[in-house]
C-alpha positions in Angstrom: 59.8 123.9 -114.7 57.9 125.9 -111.8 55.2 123.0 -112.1 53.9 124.2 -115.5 52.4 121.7 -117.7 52.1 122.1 -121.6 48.5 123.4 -121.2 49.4 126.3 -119.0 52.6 127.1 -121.3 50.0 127.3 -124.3 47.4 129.9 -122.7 50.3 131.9 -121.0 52.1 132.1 -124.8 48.5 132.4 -126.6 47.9 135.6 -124.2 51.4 137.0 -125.1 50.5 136.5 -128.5 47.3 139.0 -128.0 48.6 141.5 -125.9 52.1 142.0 -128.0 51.0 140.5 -131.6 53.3 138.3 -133.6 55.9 140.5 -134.9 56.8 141.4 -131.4 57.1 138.5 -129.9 60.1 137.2 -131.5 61.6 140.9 -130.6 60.8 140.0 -126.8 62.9 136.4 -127.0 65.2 137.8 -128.9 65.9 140.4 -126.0 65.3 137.8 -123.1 68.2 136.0 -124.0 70.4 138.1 -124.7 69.6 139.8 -121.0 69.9 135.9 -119.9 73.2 135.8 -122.0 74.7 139.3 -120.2 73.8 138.4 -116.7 75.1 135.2 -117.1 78.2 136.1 -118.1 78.5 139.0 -115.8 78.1 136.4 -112.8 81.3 134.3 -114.1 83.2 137.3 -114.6 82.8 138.2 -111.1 83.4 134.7 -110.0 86.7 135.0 -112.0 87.7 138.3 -110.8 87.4 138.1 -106.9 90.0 137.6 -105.5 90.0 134.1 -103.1 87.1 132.7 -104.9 88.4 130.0 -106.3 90.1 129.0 -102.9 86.7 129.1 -101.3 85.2 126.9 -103.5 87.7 124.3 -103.3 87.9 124.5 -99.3 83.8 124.2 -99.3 84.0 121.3 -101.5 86.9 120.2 -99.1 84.6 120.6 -96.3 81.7 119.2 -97.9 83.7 116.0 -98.4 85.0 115.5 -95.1 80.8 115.8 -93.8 80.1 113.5 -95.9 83.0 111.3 -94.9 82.0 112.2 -91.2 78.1 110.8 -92.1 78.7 107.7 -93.9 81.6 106.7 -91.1 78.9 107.6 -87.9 76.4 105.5 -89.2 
């Protein structure tokens, strides 16, 4: 994860802890993920509602498959 280690997760949370104190903290994740949980499903919704999108995806993975069809058959 962004090549953090335990020991850099602990000081980055213990200096949350001091600068926002412990009854805000669980505030903070409380809003992160529902923000997480909004944008998240925003992005499917908009993957669901353009139009084509779908089509796309299946013609990349289409394409993707005849590459890889094309690499393993020129070597």
């Amino acid at each position: 994860m962004f090549g953090l280690g335990t020991p850099e997760l602990i000081v980055i949370l213990g200096i949350a802890f001091l600068v926002f104190g412990g009854k805000k903290l669980p505030e903070i994740g409380a809003g992160l993920g529902k923000g997480i949980k909004s944008f998240k499903k925003g992005l499917s919704d908009v993957e669901e509602n353009v139009p084509g999108a779908k089509e796309v995806a299946s013609l990349k993975k289409e394409v993707d498959e005849i590459k890889d069809i094309g690499n393993i058959a020129g070597k």
